[in-house]
C-alpha positions as CSV (number, residue, x, y, z in Angstrom):
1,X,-15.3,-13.7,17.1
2,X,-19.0,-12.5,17.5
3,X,-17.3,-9.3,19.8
4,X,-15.5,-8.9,16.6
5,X,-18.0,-8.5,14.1
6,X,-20.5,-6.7,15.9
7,X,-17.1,-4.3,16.1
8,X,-16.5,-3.8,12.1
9,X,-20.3,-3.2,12.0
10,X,-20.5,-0.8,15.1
11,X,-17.5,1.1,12.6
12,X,-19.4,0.6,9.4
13,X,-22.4,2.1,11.3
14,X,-20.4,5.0,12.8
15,X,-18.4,5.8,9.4
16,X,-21.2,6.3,7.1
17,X,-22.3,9.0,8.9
18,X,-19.4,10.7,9.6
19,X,-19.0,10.5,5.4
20,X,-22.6,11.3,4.7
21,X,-23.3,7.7,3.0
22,X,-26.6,7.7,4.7
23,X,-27.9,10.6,2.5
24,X,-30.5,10.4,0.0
25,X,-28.1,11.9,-2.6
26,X,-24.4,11.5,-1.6
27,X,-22.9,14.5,-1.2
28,X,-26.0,17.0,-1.4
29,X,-26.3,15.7,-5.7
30,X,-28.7,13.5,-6.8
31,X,-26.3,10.3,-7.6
32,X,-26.9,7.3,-5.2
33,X,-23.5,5.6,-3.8
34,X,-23.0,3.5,-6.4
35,X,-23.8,5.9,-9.3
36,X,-21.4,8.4,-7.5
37,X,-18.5,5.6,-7.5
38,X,-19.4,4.5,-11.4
39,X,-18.7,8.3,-12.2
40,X,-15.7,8.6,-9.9
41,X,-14.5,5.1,-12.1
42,X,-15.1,6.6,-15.3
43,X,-13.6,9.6,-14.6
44,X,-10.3,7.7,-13.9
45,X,-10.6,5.4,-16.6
46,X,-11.4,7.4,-19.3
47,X,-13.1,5.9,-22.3
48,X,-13.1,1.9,-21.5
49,X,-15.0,-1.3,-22.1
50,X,-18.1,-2.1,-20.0
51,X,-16.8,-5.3,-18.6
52,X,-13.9,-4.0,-17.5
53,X,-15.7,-1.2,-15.7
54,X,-17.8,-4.0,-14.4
55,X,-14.5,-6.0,-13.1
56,X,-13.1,-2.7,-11.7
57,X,-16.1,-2.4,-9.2
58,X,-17.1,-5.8,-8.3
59,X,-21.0,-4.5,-9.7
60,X,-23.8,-6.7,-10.7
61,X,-24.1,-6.8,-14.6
62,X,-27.9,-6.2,-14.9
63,X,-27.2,-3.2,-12.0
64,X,-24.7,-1.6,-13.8
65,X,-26.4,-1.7,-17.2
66,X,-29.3,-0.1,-15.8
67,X,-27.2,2.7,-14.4
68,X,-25.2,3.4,-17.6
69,X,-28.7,3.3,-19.8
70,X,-29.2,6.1,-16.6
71,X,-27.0,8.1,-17.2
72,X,-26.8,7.9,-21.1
73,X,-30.6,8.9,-21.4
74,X,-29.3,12.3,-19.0
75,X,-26.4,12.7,-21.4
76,X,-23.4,12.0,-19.3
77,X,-21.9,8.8,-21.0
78,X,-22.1,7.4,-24.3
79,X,-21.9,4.4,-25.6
80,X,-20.7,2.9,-28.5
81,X,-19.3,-0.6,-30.2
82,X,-16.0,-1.8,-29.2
83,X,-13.5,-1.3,-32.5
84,X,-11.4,-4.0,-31.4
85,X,-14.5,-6.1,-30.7
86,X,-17.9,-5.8,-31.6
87,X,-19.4,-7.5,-29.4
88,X,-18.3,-5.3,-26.4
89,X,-19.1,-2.0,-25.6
90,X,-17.1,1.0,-23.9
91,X,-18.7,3.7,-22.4
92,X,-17.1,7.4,-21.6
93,X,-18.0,10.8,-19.8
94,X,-19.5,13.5,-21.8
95,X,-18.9,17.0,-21.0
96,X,-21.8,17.1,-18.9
97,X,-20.5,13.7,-17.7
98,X,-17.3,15.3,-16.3
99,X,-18.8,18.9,-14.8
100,X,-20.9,16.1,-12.6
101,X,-17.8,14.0,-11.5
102,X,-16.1,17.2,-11.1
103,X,-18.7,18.5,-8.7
104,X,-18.7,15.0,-7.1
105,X,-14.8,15.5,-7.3
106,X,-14.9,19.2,-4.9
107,X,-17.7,18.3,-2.7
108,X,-15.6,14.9,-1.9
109,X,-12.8,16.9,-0.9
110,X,-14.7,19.2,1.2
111,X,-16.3,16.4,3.1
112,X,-12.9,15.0,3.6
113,X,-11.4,17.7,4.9
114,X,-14.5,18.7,6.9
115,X,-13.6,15.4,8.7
116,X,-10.1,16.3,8.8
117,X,-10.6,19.9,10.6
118,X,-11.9,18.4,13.8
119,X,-8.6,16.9,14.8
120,X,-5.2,17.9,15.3
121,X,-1.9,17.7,12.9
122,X,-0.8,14.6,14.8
123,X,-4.0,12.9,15.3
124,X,-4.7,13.5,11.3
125,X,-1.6,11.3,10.6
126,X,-3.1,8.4,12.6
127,X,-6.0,8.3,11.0
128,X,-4.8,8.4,7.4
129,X,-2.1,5.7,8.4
130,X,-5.4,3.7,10.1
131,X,-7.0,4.4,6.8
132,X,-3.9,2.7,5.0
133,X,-3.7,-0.1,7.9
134,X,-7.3,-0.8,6.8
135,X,-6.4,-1.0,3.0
136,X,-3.4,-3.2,3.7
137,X,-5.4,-5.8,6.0
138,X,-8.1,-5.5,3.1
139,X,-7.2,-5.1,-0.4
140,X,-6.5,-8.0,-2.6
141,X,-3.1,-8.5,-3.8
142,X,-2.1,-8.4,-7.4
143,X,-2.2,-11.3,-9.8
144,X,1.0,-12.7,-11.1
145,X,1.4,-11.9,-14.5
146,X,1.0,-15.3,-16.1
147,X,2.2,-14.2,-19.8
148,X,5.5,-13.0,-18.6
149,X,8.9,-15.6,-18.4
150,X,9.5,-16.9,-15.1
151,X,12.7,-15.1,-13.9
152,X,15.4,-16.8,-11.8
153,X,15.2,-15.2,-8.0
154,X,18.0,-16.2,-5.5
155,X,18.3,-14.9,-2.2
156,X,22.3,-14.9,-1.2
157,X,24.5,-13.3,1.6
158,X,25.9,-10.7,1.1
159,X,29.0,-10.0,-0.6
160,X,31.8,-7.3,-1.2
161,X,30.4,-3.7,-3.0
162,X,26.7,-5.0,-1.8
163,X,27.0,-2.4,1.4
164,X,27.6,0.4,-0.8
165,X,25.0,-0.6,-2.8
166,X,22.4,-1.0,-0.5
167,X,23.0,2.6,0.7
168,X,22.8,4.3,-3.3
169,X,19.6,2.4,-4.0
170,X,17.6,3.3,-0.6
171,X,19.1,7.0,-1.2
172,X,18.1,6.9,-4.6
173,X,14.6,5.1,-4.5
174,X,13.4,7.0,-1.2
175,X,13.9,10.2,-2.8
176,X,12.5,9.4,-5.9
177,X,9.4,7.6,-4.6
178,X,8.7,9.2,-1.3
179,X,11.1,12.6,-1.9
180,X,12.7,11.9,1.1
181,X,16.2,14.0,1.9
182,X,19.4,13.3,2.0
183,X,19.2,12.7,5.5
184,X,17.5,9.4,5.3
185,X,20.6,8.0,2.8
186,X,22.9,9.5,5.6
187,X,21.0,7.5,8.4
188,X,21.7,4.0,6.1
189,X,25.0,4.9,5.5
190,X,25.7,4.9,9.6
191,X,23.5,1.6,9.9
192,X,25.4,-0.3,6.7
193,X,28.3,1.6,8.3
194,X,28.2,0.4,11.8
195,X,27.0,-3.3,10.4
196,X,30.0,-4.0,8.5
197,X,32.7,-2.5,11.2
198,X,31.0,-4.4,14.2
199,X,28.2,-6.8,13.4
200,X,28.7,-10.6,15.1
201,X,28.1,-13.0,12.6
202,X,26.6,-15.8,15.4
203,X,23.8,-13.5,15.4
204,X,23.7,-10.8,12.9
205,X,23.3,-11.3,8.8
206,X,21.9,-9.6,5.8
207,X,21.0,-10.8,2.9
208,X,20.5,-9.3,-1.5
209,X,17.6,-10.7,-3.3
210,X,18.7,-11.4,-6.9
211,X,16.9,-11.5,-10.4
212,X,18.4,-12.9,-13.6
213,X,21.7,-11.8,-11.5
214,X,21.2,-8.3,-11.2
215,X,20.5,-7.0,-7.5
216,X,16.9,-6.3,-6.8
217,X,16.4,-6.2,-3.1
218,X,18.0,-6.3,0.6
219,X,17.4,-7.1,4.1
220,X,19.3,-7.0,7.1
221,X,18.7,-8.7,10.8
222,X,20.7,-7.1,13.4
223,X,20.5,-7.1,17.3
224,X,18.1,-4.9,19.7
225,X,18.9,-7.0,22.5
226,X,19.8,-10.5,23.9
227,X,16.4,-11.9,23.4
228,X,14.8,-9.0,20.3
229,X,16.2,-9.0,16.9
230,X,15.4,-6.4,14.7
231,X,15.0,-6.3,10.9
232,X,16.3,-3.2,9.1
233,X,16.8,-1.7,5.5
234,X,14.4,-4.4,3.9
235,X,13.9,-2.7,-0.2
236,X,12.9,-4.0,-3.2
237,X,13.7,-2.5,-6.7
238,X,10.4,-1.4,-8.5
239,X,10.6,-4.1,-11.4
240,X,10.9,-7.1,-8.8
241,X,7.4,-6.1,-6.6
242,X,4.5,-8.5,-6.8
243,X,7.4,-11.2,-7.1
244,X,7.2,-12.3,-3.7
245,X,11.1,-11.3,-3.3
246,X,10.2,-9.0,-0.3
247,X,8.1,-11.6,1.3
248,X,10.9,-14.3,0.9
249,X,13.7,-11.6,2.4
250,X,11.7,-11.2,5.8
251,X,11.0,-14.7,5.9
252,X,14.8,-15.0,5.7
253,X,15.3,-12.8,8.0
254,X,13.0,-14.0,10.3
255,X,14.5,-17.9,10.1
256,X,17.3,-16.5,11.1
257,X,16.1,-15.0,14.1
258,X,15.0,-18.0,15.1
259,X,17.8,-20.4,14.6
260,X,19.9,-17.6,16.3
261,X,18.3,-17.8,19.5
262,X,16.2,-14.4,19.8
263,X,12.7,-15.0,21.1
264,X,11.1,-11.9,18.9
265,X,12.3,-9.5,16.0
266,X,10.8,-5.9,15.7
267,X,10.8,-3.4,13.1
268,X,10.7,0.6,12.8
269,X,9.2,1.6,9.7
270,X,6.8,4.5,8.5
271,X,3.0,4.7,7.9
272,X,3.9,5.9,3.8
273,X,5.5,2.8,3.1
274,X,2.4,0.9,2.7
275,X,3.7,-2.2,0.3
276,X,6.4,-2.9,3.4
277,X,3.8,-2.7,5.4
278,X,1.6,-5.2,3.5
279,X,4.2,-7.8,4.2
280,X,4.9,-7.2,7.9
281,X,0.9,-8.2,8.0
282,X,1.4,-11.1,5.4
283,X,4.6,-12.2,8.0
284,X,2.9,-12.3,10.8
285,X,3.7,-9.0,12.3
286,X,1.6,-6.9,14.4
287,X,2.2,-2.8,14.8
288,X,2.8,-2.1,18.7
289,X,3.0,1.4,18.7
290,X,3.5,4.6,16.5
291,X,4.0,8.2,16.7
292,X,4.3,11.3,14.7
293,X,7.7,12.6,13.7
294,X,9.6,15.0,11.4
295,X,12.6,13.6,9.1
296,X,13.8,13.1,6.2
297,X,12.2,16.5,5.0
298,X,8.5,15.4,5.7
299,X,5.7,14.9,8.3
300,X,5.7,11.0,9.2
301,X,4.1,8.3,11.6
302,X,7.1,6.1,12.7
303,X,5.6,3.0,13.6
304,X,6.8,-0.2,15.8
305,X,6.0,-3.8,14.6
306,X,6.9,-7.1,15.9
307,X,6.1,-10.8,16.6
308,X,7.4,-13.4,17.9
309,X,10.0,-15.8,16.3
310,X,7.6,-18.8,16.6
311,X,4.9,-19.1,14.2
């Protein structure tokens, strides 16, 4: 553990300066850090109440109030009485507010793509998909939504007309989402294709995640090899995420793994799909090896992840 930390600080050390952190004014302006990300905040925001802005960055109160009474006195925000509530306050940009951010905005870019330059069209895909690794290890996941109704979620086999769907809904949602081609929807078609003609049931299986009986997700655990399984075509409709459906389908698919007798299951998957990815971590999978690839119409990172089928 100690080799560890003095690693994330030998990066936190390293990054900083690559990013100009260290600066007296970030980014050659005279905004510190922090006032720099309050701007950046606002910006995105728009008009909004202080506490929320507060929540948002995880900033000391008393800090932030000194900043704002900052920045109001040099006429970039103002501040005024909440009309739902009088006892809060928002705050918003003023035009001289928002020529600052979008100075802040360019000079970001540049320094970003300053970092960018020094490395090659490959090597720029495995940093950014680093960058989202980071996020994904990092970030804290959503709250449930306690004021909505709980919704019924089963997770059943499959049964006829669920092949056909699974291959509409990954066409349709990847090209939406991601504006994938239609060479990714052909690519599930052979997979479903190929699963329903030939798979063994003793060790192959898929599985639809339901809500309030409509279809809302898939999964499917197929062979690699005598001892690898490997999970394929795991999606989850946009109105069932943060449900824990995607979680309990790879869990599924990993039990079943197990109880078939493979010692491991693998995955391929790509660096954009970073909510998958989220739960390959949460599951206990690790990424083994990627590499940079063009399909589907785009520039990609393909990316191999496994673990082993005992916790």
């Amino acid at each position: 553990m100690p080799d560890h930390v003095a690693a994330v600080r030998r990066f936190n050390r390293f990054f900083t300066s690559q990013m100009g952190l260290l600066d007296q004014g970030l980014l050659q302006t005279r905004f510190t850090l922090t006032e720099a990300r309050i701007v950046f905040e606002m910006a995105k925001i728009g008009t909004c109440e202080v506490s929320r802005l507060r929540a948002v960055l995880g900033i000391d109160p008393g800090h932030l109030s000194r900043v704002l009474a900052r920045f109001e006195k040099a006429g970039l925000i103002e501040r005024e009485r909440s009309p739902d509530d009088g006892r809060r306050q928002t705050a918003r940009l003023t035009d001289a507010g928002q020529d600052a951010f979008s100075t802040l905005n360019a000079r970001s870019d540049q320094q970003a793509k300053k970092l960018l330059a020094k490395l090659g069209d490959a090597d720029q895909l495995r940093l950014v998909a680093a960058f989202e690794t980071i996020g994904d290890l990092l970030g804290e996941p959503a709250l449930p939504d306690t004021t909505q109704p709980v919704r019924t979620q089963v997770i059943r086999p499959l049964r006829p007309g669920d092949l056909g769907w699974v291959v509409q809904r990954h066409g349709a949602l990847y090209a939406q989402e991601y504006g994938w081609d239609q060479t990714f929807e052909a690519l599930v078609a052979r997979i479903v294709a190929d699963y329903g003609e030939h798979h063994d049931p003793r060790r192959e299986n898929g599985w639809i995640a339901e809500m309030d009986g409509s279809r809302v997700g898939c999964v499917f655990c197929t062979r690699k090899d005598d001892e690898t399984a490997q999970l394929r075509l795991l999606l989850v409709e946009p109105s069932a995420r943060g449900t824990g459906l995607g979680t309990r389908l790879v869990d599924e698919c990993i039990s079943f793994a197990r109880g078939a007798g493979y010692s491991s299951i693998m995955l391929w998957t790509n660096h954009v799909l970073s909510a998958a990815r989220h739960i390959y971590v949460k599951t206990g999978f690790h990424l083994v090896e990627e590499a940079p690839h063009h399909s589907f119409g785009h520039d990609l990172v393909g990316q191999i992840w496994e673990r082993h089928t005992r916790a």
